[in-house]
C-alpha positions as CSV (number, residue, x, y, z in Angstrom):
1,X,-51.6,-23.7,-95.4
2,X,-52.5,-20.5,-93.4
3,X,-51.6,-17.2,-93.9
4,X,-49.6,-15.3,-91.7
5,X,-50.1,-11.8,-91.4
6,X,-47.8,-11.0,-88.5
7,X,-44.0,-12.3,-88.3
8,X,-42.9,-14.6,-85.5
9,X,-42.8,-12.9,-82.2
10,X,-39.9,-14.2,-79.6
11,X,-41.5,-14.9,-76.0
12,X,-38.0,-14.4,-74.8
13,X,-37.9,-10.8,-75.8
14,X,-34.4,-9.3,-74.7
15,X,-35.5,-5.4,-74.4
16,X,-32.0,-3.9,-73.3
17,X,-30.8,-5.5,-77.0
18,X,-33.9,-3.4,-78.8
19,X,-32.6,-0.7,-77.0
20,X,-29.2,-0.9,-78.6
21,X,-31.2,-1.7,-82.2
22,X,-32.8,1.6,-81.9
23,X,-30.0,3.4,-80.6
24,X,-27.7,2.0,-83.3
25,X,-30.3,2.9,-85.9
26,X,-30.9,6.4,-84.8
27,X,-26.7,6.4,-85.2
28,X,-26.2,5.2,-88.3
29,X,-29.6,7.2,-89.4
30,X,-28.6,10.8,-88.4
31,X,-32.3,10.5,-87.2
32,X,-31.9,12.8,-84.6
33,X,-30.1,15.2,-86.8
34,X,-32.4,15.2,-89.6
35,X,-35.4,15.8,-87.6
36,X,-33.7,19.3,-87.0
37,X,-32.3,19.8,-90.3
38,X,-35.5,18.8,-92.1
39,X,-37.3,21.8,-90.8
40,X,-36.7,24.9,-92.0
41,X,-36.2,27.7,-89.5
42,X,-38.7,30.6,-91.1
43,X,-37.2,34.0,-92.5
44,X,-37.6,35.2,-89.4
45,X,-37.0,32.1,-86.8
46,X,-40.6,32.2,-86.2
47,X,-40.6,28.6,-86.6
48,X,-38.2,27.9,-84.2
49,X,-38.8,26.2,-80.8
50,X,-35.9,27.5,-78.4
51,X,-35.8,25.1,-75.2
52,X,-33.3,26.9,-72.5
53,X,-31.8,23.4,-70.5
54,X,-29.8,24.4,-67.1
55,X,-26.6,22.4,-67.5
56,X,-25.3,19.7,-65.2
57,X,-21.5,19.2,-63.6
58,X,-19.9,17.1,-65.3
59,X,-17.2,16.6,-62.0
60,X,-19.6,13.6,-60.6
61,X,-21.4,11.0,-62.4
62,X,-25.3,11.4,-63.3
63,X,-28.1,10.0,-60.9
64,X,-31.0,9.1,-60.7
65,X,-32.4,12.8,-60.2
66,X,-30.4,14.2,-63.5
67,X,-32.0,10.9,-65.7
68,X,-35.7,12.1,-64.2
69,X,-35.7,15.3,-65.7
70,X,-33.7,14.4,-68.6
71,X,-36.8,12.6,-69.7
72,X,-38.8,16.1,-68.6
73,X,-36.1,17.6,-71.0
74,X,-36.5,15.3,-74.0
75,X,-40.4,15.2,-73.4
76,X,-40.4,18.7,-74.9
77,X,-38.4,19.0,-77.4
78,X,-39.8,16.3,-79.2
79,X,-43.1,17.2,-79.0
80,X,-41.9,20.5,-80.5
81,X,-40.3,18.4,-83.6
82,X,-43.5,16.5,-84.3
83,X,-45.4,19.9,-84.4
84,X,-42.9,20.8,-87.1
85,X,-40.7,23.3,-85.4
86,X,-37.1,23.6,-85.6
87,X,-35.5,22.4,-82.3
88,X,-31.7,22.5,-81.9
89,X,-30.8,21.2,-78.7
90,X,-27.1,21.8,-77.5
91,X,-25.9,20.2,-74.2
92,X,-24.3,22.4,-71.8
93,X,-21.6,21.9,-69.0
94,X,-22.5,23.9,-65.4
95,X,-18.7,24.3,-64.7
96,X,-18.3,26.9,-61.6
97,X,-19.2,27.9,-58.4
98,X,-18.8,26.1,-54.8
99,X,-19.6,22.2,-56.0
100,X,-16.5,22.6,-58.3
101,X,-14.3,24.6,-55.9
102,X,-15.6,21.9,-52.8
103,X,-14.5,18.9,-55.1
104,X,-11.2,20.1,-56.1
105,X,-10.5,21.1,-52.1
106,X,-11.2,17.3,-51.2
107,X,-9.1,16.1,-54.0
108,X,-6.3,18.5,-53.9
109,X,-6.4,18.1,-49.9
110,X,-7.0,20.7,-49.1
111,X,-9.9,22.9,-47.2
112,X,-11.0,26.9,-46.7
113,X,-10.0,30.1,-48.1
114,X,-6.4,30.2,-46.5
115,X,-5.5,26.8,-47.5
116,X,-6.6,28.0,-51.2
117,X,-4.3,31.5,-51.3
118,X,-1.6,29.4,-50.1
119,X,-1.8,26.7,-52.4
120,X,-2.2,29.5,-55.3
121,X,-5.4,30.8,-57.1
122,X,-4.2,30.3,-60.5
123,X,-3.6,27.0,-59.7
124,X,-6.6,26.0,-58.0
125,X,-8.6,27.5,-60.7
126,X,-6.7,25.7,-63.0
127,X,-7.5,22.4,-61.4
128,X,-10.9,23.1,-61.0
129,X,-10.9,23.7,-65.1
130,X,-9.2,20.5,-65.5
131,X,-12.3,18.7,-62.9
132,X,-15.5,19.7,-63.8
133,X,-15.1,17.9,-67.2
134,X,-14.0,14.9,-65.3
135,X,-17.0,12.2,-66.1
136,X,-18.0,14.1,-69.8
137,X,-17.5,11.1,-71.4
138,X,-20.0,8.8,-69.1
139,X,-22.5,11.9,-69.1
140,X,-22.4,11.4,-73.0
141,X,-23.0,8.0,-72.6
142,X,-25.9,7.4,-70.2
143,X,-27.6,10.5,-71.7
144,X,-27.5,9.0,-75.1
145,X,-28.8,5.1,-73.5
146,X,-31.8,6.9,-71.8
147,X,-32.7,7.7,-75.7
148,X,-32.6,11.4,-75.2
149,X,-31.8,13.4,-78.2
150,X,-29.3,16.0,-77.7
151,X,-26.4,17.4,-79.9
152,X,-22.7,16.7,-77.2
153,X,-20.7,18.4,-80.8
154,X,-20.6,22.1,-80.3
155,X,-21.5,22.0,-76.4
156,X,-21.4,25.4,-74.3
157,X,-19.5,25.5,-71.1
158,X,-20.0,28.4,-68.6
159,X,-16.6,28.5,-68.2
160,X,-15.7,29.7,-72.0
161,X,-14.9,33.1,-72.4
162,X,-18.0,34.3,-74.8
163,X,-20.3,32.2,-72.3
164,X,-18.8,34.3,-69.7
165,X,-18.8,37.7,-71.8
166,X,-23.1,37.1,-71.7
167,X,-23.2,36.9,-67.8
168,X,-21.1,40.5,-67.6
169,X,-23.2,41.7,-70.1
170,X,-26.2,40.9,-68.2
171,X,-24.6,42.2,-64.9
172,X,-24.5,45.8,-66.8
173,X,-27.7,45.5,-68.3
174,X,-29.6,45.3,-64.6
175,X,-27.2,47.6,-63.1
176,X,-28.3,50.3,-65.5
177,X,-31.9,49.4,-65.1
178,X,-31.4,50.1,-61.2
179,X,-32.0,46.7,-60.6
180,X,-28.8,45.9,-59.8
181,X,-27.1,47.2,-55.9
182,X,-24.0,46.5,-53.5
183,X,-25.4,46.4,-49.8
184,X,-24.8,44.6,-46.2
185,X,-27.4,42.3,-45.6
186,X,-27.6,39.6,-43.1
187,X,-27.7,36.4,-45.1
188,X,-27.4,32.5,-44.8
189,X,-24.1,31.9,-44.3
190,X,-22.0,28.6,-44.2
191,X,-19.1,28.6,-42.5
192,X,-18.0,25.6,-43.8
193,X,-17.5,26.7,-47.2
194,X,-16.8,30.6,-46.5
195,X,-19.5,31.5,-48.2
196,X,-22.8,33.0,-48.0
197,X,-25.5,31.2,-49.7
198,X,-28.8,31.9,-51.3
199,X,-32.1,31.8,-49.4
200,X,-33.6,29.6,-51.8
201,X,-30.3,27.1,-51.2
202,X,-32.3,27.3,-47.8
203,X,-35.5,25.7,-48.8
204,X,-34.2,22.8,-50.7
205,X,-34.6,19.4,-50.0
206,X,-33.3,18.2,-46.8
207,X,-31.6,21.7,-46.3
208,X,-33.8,21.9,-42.9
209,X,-33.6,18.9,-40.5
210,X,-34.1,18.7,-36.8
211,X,-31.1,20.4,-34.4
212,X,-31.1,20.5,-30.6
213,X,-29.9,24.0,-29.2
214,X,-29.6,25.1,-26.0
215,X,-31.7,28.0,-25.4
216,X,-31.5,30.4,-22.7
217,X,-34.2,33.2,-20.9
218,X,-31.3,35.8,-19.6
219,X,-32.2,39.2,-17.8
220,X,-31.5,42.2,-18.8
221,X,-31.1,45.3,-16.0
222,X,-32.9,48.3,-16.7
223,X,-31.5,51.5,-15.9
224,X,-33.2,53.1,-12.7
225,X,-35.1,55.9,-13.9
226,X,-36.3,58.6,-11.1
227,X,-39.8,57.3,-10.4
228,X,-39.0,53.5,-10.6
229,X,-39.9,52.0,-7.1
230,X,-36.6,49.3,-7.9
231,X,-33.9,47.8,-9.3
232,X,-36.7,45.8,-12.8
233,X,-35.2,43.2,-14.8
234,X,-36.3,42.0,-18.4
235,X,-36.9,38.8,-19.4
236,X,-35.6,37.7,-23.5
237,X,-35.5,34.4,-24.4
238,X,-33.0,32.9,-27.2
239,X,-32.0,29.8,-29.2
240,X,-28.8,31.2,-30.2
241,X,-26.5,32.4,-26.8
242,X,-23.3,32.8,-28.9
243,X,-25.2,36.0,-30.4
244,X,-25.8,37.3,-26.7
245,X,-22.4,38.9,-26.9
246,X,-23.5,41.1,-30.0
247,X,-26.6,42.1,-28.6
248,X,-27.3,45.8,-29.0
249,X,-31.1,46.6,-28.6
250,X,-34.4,44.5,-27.2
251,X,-37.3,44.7,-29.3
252,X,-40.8,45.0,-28.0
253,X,-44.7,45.2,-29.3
254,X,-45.9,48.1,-28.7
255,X,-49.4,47.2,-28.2
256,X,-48.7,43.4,-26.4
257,X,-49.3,43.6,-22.6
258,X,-46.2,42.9,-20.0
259,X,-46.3,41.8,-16.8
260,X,-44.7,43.0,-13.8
261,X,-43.5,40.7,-10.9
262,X,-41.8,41.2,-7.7
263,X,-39.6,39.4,-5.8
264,X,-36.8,40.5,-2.9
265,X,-36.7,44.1,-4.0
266,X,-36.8,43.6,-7.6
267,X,-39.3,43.6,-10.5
268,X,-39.5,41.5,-13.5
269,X,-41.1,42.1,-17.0
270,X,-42.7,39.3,-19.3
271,X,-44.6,38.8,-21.8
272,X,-48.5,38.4,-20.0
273,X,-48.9,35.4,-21.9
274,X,-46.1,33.8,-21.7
275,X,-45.6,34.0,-18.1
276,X,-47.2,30.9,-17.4
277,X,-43.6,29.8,-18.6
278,X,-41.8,30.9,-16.0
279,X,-44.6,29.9,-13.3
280,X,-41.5,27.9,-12.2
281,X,-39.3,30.7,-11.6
282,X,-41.5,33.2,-10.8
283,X,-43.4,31.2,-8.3
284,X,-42.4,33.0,-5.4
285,X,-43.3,36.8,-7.2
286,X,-45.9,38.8,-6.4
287,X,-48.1,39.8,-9.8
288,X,-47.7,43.5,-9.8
289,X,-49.4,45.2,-12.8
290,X,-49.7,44.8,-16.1
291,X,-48.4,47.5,-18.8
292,X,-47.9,47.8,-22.3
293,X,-44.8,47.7,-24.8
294,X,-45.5,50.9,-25.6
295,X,-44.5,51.9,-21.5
296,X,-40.9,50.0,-22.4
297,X,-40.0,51.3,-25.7
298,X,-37.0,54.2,-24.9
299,X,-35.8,52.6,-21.5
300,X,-32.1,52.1,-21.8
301,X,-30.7,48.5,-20.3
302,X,-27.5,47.7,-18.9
303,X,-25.3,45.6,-21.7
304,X,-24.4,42.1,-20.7
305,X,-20.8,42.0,-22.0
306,X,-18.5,45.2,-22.2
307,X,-17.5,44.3,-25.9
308,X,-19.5,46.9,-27.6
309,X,-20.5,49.0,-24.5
310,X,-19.6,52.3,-26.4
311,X,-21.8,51.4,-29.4
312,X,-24.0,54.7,-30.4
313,X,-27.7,54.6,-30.0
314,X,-27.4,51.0,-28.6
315,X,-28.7,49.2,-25.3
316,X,-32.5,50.5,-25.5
317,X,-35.5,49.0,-26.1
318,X,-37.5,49.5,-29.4
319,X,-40.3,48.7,-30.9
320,X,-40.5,45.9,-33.7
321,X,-44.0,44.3,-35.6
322,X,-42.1,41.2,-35.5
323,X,-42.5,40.6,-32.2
324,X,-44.8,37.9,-31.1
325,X,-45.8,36.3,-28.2
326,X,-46.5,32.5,-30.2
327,X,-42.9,32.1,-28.3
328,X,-40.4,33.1,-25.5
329,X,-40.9,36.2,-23.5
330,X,-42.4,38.7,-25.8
331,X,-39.2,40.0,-26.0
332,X,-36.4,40.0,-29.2
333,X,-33.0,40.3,-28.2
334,X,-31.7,42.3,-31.5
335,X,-28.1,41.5,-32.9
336,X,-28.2,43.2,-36.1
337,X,-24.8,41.3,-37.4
338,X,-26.6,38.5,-37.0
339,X,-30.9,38.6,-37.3
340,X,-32.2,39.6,-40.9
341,X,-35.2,41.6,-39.1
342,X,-32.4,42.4,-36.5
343,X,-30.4,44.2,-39.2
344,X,-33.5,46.1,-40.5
345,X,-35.0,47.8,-37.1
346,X,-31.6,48.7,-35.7
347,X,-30.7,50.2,-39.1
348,X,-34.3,52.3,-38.8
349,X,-32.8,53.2,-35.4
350,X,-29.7,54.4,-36.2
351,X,-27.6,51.8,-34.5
352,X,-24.5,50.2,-36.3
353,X,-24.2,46.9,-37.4
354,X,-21.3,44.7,-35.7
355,X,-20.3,41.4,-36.7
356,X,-17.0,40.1,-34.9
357,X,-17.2,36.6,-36.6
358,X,-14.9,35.4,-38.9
359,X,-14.8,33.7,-42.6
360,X,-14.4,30.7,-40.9
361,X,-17.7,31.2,-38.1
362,X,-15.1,32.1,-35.8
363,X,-14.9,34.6,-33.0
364,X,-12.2,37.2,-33.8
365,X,-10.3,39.4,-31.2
366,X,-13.6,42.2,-30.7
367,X,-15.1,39.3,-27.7
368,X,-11.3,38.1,-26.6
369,X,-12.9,35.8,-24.2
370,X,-14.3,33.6,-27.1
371,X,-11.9,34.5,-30.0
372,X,-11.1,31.3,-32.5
373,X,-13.8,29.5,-31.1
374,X,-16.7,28.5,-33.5
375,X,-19.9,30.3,-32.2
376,X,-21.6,26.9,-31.7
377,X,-19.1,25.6,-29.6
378,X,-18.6,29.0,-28.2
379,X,-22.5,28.5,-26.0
380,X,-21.0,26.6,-23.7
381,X,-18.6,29.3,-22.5
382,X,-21.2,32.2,-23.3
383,X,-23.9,30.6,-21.1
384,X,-21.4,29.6,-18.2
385,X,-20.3,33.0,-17.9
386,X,-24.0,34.4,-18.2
387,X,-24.5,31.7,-15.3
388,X,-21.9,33.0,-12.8
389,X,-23.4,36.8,-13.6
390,X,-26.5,35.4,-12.3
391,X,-28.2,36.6,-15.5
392,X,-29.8,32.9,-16.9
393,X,-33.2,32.4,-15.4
394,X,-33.7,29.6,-17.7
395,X,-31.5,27.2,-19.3
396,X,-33.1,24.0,-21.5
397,X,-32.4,22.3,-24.8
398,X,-34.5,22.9,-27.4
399,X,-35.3,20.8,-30.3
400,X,-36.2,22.8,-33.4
401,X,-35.9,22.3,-37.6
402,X,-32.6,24.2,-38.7
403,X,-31.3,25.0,-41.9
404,X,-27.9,23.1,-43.1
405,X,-25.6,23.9,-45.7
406,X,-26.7,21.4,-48.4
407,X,-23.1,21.1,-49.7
408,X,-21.5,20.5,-47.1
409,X,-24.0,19.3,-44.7
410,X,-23.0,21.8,-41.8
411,X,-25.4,24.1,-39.9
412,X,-25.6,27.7,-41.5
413,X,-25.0,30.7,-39.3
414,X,-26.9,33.8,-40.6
415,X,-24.5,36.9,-40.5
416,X,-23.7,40.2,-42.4
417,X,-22.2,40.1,-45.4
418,X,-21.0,42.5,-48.0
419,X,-22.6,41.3,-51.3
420,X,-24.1,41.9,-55.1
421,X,-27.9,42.1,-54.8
422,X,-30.1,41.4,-57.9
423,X,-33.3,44.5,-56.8
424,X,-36.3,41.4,-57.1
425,X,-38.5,43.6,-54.7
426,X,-38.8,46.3,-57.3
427,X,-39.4,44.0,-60.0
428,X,-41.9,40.9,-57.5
429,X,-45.3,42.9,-58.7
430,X,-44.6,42.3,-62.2
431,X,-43.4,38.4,-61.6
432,X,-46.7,38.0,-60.1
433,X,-48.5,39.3,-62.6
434,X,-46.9,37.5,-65.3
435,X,-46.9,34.6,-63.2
436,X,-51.1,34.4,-63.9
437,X,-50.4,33.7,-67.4
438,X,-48.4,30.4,-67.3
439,X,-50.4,27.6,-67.6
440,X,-48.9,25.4,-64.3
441,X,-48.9,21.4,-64.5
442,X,-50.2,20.9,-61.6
443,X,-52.6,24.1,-61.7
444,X,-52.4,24.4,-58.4
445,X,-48.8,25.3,-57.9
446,X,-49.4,28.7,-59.7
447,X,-51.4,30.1,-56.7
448,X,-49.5,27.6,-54.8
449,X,-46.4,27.1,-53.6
450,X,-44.7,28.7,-56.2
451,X,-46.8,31.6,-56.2
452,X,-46.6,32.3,-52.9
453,X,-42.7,32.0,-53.2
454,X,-42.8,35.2,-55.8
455,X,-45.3,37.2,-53.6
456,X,-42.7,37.2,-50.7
457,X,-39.5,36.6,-53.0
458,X,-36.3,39.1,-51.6
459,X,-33.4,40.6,-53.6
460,X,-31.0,38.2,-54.6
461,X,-27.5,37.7,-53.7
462,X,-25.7,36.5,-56.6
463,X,-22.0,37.5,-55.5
464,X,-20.0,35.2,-53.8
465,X,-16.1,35.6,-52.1
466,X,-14.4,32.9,-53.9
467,X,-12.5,31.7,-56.9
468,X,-13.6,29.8,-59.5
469,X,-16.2,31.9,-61.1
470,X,-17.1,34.9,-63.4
471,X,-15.9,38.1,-61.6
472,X,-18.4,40.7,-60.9
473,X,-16.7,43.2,-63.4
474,X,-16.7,46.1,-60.8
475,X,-13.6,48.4,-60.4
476,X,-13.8,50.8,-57.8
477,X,-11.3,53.6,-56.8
478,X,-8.6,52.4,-54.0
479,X,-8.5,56.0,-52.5
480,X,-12.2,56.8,-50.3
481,X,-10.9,60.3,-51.1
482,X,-11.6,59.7,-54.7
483,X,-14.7,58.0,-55.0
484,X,-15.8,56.0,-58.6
485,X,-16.6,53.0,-59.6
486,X,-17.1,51.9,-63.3
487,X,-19.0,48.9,-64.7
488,X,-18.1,47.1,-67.4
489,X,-20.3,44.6,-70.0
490,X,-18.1,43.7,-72.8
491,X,-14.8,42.8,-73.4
492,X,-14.7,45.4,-75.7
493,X,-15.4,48.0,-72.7
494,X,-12.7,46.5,-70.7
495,X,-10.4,46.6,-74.1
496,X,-11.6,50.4,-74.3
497,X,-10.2,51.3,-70.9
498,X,-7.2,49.4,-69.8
499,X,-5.7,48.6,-73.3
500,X,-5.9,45.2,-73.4
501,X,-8.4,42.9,-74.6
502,X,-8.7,39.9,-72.3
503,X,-8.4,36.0,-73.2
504,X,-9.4,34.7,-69.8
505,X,-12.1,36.6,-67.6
506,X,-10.7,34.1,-65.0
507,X,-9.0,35.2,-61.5
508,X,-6.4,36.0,-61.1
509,X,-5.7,37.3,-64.4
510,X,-8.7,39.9,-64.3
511,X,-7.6,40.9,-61.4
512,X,-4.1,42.0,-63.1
513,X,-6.0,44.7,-64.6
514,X,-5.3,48.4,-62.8
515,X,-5.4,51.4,-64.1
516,X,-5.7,54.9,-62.7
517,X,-8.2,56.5,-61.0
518,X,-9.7,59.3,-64.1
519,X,-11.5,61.4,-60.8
520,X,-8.2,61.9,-58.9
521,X,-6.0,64.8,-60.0
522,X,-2.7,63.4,-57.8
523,X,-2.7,60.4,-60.2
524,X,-2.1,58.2,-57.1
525,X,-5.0,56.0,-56.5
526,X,-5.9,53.3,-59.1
527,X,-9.0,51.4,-60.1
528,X,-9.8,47.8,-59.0
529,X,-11.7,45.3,-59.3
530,X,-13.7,44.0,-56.4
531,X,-13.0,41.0,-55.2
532,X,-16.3,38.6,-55.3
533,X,-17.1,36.3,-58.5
534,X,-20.6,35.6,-59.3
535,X,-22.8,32.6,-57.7
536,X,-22.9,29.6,-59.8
């Protein structure tokens, strides 16, 4: 009889069974466990292997994207363990922020900021406690049958106070380093939610998609100075009309040429090579001369609405290195509530900052023809009455990619916001230096698109004006005539100074803590905390 050196092998192998088998094994083995305990840390940790995981929510179940790099997550690790270092791997719940507050509004029935303070913070935040830890138990599950080896006993949740404690501490930490600021800066903003969001929430997946606008070239009326020969209009070109009513300065290069036309008694300026444009409109013109945008900057211009008519330092043309003329007329029409580089050349110019558009992307009562509407649907109105001023010369749809809101699918608006800025400009030189020594899987994305990310990366805003967060542990004086503002890092700092040491960093209950202002010798004013919680 023959020997048989290998047992019987079943042709009808059932694989999701050996699965189980292995699973079951691991189980009753403590295998996973072992091949932590079994490895001895080093006096010093040194042979430790720490592997920082960002958490999931557990308020939806996992997909396909969250078991794709849990295998990413478990590749490591292990390798780590067969090396012979010590790996502890704790699995961790991502608990706050928007995608928490956004499910609890659709299941509570509710929707916006209002509908929140009506229905009661502490109650809202207490739901939103009770949801993010809604499909935990499934999470466990699948994570465990896709064979990944992580310890569910002793999790961390961001929303537990010591968690919470850290991300204060850390806040203090980079606000004495100087690395930490409040500022007004024009920012992605979704309307939908009431929030602002981050510019990298701008370039993820499927944030941008194609949107069809209407865009508008309007003319602007010069002020006569002595020596003009006639009345000269200015051509600007837009994509966004409902920001026409906020316009306070036109932005020019200096060194880009302009051409002058002239029809019936008055003159029209363009960009020279973008005229061709307007061959259309301009056909009966006579070319007059050419100039450049140096000739323009300082002219002052006739506002087209009366809204902000008494605005200081407004209404004139300046000059920008943004301009281009890849596009429209050579010529930027600047709202600085609304434009990023608007915000910056008008704040180099002296000229305020207005913004009459609500929480909700809504006019408010500053432009009373369009208040309540949403500036989107407020074009229509904007351009008809831009249209019976005879100031459109040019009225077309334009297709273009737009960013969306990626939570709640609605177009973003980009507006001025108060907000918590982390200072990444002082700090981008050093990223990209460090960045040289990571070794990058594919290579290429080091010098690549990651790289080039860092070498134009912007402070970060990491405050947000909702809920169900971690409160930016700011108080500031409620009197302007007695300015101060204390930070705080610890509970035992906010223990030190208001006499009580808190259980829940939560709002509204942080908020509950007042006490009075040490700079003001009246005793009247108190400190407060600011409003905004952190971004998730």
């Amino acid at each position: 009889m023959k020997t048989k050196h290998y047992p019987e092998i079943n042709a009808k192998t059932d694989f999701p069974k050996i699965e189980e088998d292995v699973l079951e094994y691991w189980k009753d083995n403590k295998t996973f466990e072992k091949s932590v305990e079994n490895r001895p840390s080093g006096e010093k940790g040194d042979n430790e292997y720490v592997f920082y995981d960002g958490p999931p929510f557990a308020n939806g179940m996992p997909h396909y994207g969250h078991l794709v790099t849990g295998y990413v997550k478990d590749i490591v690790p292990r390798y780590q363990t067969m090396r012979g270092r010590k790996v502890d791997r704790r699995f961790g719940w991502d608990c706050h922020g928007l995608p928490a507050e956004l499910s609890s509004e659709k299941e509570l029935g509710i929707s916006g900021r209002d509908k929140i303070m009506e229905y009661g913070v502490e109650k809202f935040n207490a739901y939103c406690k009770k949801s993010v830890l809604k499909y935990s138990k499934e999470w466990e599950d699948v994570v465990t049958r896709q064979a990944r080896w992580v310890a569910f006993e002793n999790d961390y949740k961001t929303m537990d106070l010591p968690y919470m404690e850290s991300v204060i501490w850390a806040f203090k930490e980079l606000y004495n380093k100087g690395l930490m600021y409040e500022g007004v800066r024009v920012l992605p903003y979704s309307w939908a939610a009431e929030t602002t969001v981050s510019n990298f929430e701008t370039r993820m997946d499927n944030s941008y998609r194609e949107r069809v606008d209407p865009a508008v070239t309007v003319m602007f009326s010069l002020k006569q100075l002595p020596l003009d020969e006639m009345p000269c209009r200015i051509l600007v070109w837009t994509t966004t009309p409902w920001t026409l009513p906020s316009n306070l300065a036109l932005a020019v290069g200096e060194d880009i040429d302009y051409s002058i036309y002239e029809e019936s008694g008055t003159r029209y300026i363009v960009g020279k090579d973008l005229a061709a444009k307007y061959e259309k409109q301009l056909q009966d013109a006579v070319f007059v001369k050419t100039i450049k945008g140096s000739e323009l900057v300082g002219r002052t211009y006739e506002p087209l609405f009366p809204f902000f008519k008494d605005t200081p330092n407004s209404f004139r043309i300046i000059s920008a290195d943004f301009v281009t003329t890849e596009d429209g007329t050579g010529v930027v029409h600047c709202a600085p509530g609304f434009g990023e580089d608007d915000l910056i050349v008008c704040q180099k110019e002296g000229i305020p900052v207005v913004c009459p558009v609500d929480s909700k992307g809504c006019f408010t009562q500053e432009v009373a023809p369009y208040e309540g509407m949403l500036v989107f649907d407020a074009n229509k109105p904007i351009i008809k009455d831009l249209k019976s001023k005879g100031m459109i010369i040019k009225h077309e749809q334009y297709a273009h990619s737009y960013p969306h809101c990626w939570r709640t699918d609605e177009p973003l608006i980009y507006k001025a916001v108060n907000s918590w800025f982390v200072n990444v400009v002082k700090v981008r030189d050093r990223m990209v230096e460090h960045n040289q020594s990571i070794q990058w899987i594919p290579e290429h994305i080091k010098d690549g698109a990651f790289g080039k990310w860092l070498e134009g990366a912007r402070d970060w805003s990491i405050s947000r004006n909702r809920f169900w967060g971690t409160p930016i542990p700011v108080w500031k004086s409620d009197d302007s005539r007695y300015p101060r503002m204390d930070v705080y890092g610890s509970l035992d700092d906010i223990e030190r100074d208001f006499g009580v040491r808190p259980d829940d960093l939560h709002k509204p209950f942080i908020d509950n803590l007042v006490r009075p202002n040490p700079d003001d010798p009246t005793g009247k004013s108190t400190m407060r905390r600011v409003d905004d919680v952190f971004e998730c």
